[in-house]
N, C-alpha and C positions, 0 to 999 in steps of 0.2 A: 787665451785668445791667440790664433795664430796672425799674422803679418806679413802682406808680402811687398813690405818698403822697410828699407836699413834706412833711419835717420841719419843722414850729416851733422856732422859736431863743427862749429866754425869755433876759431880760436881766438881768444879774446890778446890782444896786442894795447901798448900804450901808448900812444900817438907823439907826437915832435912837443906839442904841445902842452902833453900833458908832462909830459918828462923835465919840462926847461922850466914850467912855473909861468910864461910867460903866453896870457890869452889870444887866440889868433883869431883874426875876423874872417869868414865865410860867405861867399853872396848867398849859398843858401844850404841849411839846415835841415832835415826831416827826419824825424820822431816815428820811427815803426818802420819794422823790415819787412812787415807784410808784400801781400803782393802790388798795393796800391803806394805804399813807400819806395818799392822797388821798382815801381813803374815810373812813379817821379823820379830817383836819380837816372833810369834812361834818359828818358824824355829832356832831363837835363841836360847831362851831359851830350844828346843826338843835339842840340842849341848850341853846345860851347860853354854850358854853364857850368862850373864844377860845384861838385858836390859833395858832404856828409850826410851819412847814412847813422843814426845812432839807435841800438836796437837793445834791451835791456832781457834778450834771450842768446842764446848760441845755436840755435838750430832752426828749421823751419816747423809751421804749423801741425801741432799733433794731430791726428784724423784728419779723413776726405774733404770737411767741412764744406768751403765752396766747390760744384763740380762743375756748374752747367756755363760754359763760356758761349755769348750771343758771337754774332758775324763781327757788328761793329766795334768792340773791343779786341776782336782778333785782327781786324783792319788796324789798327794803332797798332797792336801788337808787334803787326806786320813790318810797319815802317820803322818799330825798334828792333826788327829783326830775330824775335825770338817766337814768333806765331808760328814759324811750318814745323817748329818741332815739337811743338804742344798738337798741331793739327794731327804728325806723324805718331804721336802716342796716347793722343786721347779717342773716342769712340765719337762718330760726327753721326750725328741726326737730323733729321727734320721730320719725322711724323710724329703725333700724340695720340693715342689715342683713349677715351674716356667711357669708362665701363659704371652702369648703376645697379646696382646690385648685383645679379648673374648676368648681365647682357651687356654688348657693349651699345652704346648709345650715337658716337658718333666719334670721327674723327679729323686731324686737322695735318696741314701742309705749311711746315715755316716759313719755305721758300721753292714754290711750287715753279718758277722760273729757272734757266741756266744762264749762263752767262754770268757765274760770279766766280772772283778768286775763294773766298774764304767760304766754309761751311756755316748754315744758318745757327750752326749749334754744336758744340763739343762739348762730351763730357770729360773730367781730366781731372784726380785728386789734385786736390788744392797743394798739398805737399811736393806734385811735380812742378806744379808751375812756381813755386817757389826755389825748388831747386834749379829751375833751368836760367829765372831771373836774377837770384842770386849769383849765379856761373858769370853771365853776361855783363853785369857789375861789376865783378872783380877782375873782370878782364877790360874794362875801361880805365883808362889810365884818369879821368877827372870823375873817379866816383872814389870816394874813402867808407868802406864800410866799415861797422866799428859795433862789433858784438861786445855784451855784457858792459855796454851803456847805457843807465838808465838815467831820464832825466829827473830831478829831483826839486828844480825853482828853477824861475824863469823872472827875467824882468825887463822891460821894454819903454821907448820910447818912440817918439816919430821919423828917427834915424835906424833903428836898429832892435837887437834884443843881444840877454846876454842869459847865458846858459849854463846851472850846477847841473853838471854831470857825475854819477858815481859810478867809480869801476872796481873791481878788485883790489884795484892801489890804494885805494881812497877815494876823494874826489877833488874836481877840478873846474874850473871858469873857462868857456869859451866866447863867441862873439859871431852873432850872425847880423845880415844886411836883411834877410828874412827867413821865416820857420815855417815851413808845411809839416803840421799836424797829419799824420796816421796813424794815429796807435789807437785805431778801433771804438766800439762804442763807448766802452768807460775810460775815456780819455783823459788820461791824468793831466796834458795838458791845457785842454778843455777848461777844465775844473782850477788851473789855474790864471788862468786869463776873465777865471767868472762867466762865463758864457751860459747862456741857459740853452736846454735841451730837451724838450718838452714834447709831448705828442699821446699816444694812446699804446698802455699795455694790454695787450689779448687775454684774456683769460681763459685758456686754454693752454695746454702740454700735447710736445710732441718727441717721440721715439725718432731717433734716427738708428738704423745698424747694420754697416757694412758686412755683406755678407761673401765668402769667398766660395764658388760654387759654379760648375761648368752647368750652363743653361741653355738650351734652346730658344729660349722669349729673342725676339726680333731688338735689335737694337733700337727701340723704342721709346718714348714716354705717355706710362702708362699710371693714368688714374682712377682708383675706384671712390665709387661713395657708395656707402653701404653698401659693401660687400657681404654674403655669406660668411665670407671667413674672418671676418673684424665687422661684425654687426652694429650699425648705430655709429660709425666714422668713417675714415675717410683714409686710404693708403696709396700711395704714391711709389712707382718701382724706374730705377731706372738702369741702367749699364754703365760701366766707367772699366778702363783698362785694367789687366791684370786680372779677369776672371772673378771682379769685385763688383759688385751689386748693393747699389743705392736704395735701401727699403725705408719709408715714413711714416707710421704708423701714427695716427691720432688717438691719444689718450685721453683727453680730456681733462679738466683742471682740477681734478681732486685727484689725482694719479699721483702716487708718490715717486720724486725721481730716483732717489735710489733705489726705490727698491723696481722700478719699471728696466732698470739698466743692469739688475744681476744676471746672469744666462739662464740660469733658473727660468725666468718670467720671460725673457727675450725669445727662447729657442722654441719654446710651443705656438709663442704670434706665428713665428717663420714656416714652421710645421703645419701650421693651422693654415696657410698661405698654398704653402708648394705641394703640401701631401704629407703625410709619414714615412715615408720612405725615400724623400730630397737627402741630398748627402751636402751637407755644409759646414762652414767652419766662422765663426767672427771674429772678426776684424777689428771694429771699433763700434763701440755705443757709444750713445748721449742723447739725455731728455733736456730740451728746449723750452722755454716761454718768448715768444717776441712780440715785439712793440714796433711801432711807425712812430716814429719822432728824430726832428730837425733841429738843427741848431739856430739862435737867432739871427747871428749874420755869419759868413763863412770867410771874415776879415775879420780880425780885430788888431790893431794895429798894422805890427809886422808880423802877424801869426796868422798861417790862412790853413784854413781847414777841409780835409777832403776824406772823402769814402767814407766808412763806418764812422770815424770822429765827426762827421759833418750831416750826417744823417743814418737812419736806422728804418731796415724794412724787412716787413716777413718774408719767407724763404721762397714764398711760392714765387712764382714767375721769374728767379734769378736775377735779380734786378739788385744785389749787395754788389758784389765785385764788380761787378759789370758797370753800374752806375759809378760805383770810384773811379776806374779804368778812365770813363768819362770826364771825371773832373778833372784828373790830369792834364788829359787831352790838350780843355779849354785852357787850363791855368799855367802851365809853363810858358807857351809865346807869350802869352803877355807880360809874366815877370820877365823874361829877356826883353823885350823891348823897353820893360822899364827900367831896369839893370843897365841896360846900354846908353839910356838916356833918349831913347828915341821917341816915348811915350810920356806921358804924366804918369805921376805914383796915381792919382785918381782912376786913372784907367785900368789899375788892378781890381776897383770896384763894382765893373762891368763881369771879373768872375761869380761875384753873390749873384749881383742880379742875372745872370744866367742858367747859372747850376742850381741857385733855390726854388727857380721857375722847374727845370728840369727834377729837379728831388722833392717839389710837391706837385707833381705831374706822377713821378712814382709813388707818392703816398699816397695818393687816391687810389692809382691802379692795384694797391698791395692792399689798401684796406677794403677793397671791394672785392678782393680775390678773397682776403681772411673773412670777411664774412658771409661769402656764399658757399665757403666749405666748412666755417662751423656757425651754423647759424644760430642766434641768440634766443629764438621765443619759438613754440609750437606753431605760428602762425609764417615765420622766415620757410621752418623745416618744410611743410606743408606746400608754401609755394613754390620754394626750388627742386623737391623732388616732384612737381608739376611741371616744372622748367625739363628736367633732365628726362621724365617720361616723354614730354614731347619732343625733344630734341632728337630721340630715336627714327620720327619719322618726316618733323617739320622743319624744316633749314632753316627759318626766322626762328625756330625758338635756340636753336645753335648758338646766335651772336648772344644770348643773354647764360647761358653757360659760363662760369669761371674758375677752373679748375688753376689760376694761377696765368695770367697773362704775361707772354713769357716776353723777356726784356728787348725793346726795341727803343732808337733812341730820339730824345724828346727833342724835336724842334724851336729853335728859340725863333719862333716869327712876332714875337713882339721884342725883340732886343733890341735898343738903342743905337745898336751898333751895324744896324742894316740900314741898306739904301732902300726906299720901296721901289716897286716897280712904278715904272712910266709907260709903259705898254704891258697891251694883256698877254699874258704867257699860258693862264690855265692853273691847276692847282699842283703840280710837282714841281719840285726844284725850287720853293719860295725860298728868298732869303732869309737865311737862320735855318734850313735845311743841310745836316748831312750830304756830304757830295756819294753819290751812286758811281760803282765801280761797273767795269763793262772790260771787254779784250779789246786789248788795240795795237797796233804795230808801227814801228819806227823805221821803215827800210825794211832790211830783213829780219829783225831781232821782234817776236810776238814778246807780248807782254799785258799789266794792266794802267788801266787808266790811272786809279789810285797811285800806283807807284811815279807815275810821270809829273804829279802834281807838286812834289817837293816837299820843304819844310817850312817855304814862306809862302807870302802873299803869290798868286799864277792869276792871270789873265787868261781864262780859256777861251776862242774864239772859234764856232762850227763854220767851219768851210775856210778853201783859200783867197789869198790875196796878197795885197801889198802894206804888211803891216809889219810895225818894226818888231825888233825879236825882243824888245824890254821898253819897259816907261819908266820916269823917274817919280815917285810921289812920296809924300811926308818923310822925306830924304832917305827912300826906301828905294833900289831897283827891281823894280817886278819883271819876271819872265813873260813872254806870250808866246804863247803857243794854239796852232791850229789844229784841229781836228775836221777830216770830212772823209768820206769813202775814197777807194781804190783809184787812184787816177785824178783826182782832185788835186792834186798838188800838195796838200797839208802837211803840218810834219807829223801829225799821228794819224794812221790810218782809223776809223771806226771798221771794223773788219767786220761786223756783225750788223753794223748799223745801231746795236743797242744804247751806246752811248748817245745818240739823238736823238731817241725813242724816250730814256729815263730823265732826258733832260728837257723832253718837249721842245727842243731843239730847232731854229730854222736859220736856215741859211744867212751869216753875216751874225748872228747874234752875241753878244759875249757876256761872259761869266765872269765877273771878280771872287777866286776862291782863297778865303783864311789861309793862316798856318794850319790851322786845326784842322783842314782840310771842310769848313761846315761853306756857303755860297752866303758874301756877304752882299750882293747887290749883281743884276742882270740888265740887259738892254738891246735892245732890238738890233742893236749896230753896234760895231767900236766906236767909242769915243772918249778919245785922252784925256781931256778933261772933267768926264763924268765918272771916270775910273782915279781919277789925281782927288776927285772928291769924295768918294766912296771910303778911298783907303784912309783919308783924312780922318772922314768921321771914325773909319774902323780902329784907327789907332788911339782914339782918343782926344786928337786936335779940334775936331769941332764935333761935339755931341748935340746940336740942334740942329732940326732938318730944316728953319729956314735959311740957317746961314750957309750951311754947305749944298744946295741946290745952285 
């Protein structure tokens, strides 16, 4: 097989600590240099939190594995500042389109609007985005990355955890204040804190193989079901940099994998695809079985768990990375605030209940994507290829179509940690809502909304006036900041107007938005003391809505 990526070798070093005999304590620990590991120590240290990274490999992830990156994890990305060089090197998309046997049947718009910084979609071997994270890590002076560390026991109490690690030298005892689990689905540390992990395996096999071949196909995503040239399954093609092509061929569950991953049995699928006379060369196999299955709580003491260690979902709709990216997100402000003492340790407990709401919002979506592409009984097959004939010509039968709903991110509007509305606003921008990005201006400097919102708690307020430029709450200082058109006086221009449009926006109204950037409470006016209470509840100081009203 040929290759057109040189792995990195990182070089395993022995730390202060290891060297002296003497354990040194950590505010915080994480287990897996993946990309979801790698996004915690940003995300960390962009807080001030310093970090260890402990990773029991020296290089990043062999094959393409994850490609398809959504908007809103390249928005985080963004604010850790390594999203425009994945944008600049990966393939952006937003059309799908879905083919039933020889025809195509219909197709779809990710993001059929402009007005956005990040693309609805990028494809990009997973091996870049780990090398470019990795780069960005070690160029932070409070991340300690630490290859050919592996953990090996673990032991904890209500203070803290203490950690065998083994390295080449032997091994050694460290000390963390807290551990974020990454290391994937079969999580060694998982497995030692007992945690169950439970949910449903697919029965079913799939072909993944990178194929290296200059192609005319539109940079698209493109899915067949029952095609002519894989009869009776279901193939999946996509684009990714480097002249390399994402093919996923359905085998089916008696398929053997080794022998489905020889080139022998691989290179006549691809043949049987593109023609007998396509010129290609592979890259990397692998035949798959997945499963949807979650973990019981995504805390167990001091050990919190995210991305693949914390739940598990099929490939379709890209909803693995992309949902880790997520967990992040949520979970670092808050260990900072609890770290700093500004919060309860109880209010790290508002991460489960968010993210398990959000990752069985994805295991619905993923096990209804898996079973409408291999469906279980003669009577499933029967009615989805009834689904997919009609969808050719009748746009109701489109929305029942599920070729993989592709990841978009889950709302937490029943979170504890939201103010409800007191005036009607309409159905966007609820709290526990994602904040919507839009162009906007500060003087002469254009820019976007996202980036203006910061890393803590913002006070957005639509239109000008006489309002202070910060408030004090849960001995927090919050920014405010105005937004309204041209000439209004604000300090960010809406230059498009969009950002009053996605926010349903009226004149005087203000928005209290997270670290996380999600909108934890709105109000028809300012008001500093419905905002002094809002962020109360958000931090954790008062989780009942009659006492903080």
């Amino acid at each position: 097989m040929q290759s057109t990526y040189t792995y990195p070798r990182f070089a395993y070093q022995a730390s202060d600590e290891q060297r002296s005999g003497q354990p040194q304590r950590h505010p915080v620990v994480i287990i897996g240099a993946g990309p979801i590991g790698l996004t915690a120590a940003l995300e960390c240290a962009a807080r001030g939190l310093p970090a260890v990274v402990l990773d029991d490999n020296d290089t990043v992830s062999i094959g393409s594995r994850a490609v398809c990156y959504a908007k809103r994890p390249l928005e985080i990305w963004d604010r850790l500042g390594v999203a425009q060089r994945m944008v600049d090197k990966g393939v952006g998309w937003q059309l799908g389109k879905v083919f039933f046997e020889d025809r195509q049947v219909y197709q779809f718009d990710l993001l059929p609007e402009a007005g956005h910084r990040m693309p609805a979609m990028i494809n990009l071997q997973q091996y870049y985005l780990e090398e470019y994270l990795v780069e960005a890590c070690a160029a932070h002076p409070l991340i300690d990355l630490r290859w050919k560390h592996a953990l090996v026991a673990l032991k904890q109490d209500d203070d803290g955890a203490t950690l065998t690690v083994e390295t080449p030298d032997g091994s050694f005892t460290m000390q963390a204040d807290w551990v974020i689990a990454c290391d994937g689905a079969n999580s060694d540390t998982r497995k030692m804190v007992g945690a169950q992990f439970t949910g449903q395996f697919f029965q079913d096999r799939f072909l993944i193989a990178d194929v290296i071949m200059k192609a005319d196909f539109p940079t698209e995503r493109w899915f067949w079901f029952d095609p002519p040239f894989h009869p009776g399954q279901s193939v999946l093609l996509h684009k990714q940099c480097d002249n390399v092509w994402r093919i996923d061929f359905q085998l089916g569950w008696d398929a053997d994998p080794e022998e489905e991953k020889k080139p022998e049995n691989v290179i006549p699928r691809i043949q049987a695809m593109l023609g007998p006379e396509a010129e290609f060369e592979l890259e990397w196999v692998s035949v798959y079985q997945f499963a949807c299955r979650r973990i019981d709580n995504m805390r167990y003491q001091r050990v919190l768990f995210a991305g693949d260690a914390a739940h598990q979902v099929s490939p379709f709709g890209a909803r693995g990375a992309n949902t880790g990216v997520q967990d992040i997100d949520n979970l670092i402000w808050k260990l900072k605030l609890v770290i700093d003492g500004q919060a309860p340790v109880s209010f790290i407990d508002s991460y489960h209940e968010e993210r398990a709401f959000a990752a069985d919002d994805n295991l619905r979506q993923s096990t209804r994507s898996t079973d409408f592409i291999t469906p279980k009984s003669r009577a499933s097959r029967v009615l989805r290829d009834a689904v997919l004939t009609l969808a050719e010509h009748e746009p109701f039968a489109r929305t029942l179509v599920n070729s993989g709903r592709l990841s978009t991110p889950t709302p937490y509007v029943s979170s504890s940690l939201n103010t409800s509305d007191s005036a009607s606003f309409g159905e966007r921008m609820v709290p526990g809502t994602p904040c919507a990005d839009a162009p906007v201006r500060q003087g002469s400097r254009p820019g976007w909304l996202l980036s203006q919102l910061g890393e803590g708690f913002t006070v957005l307020v639509f239109g000008a006036g006489d309002f202070p430029v910060s408030l004090q709450a849960a001995g927090l200082e919050i920014p405010v900041k105005t937004i309204g058109p041209a000439g209004s006086g604000a300090l960010l221009e809406d230059v498009q107007g969009l950002a009053a449009q996605r926010y349903a926006a009226h004149e005087g109204c203000a928005y209290l938005i997270r670290p996380d950037q999600h909108v934890a409470a709105r109000w028809s006016r300012f008001d500093p003391l419905q905002i002094a209470a809002a962020v109360n509840r958000c931090v954790g100081h008062c989780m009942v809505q009659a006492a903080c009203a």
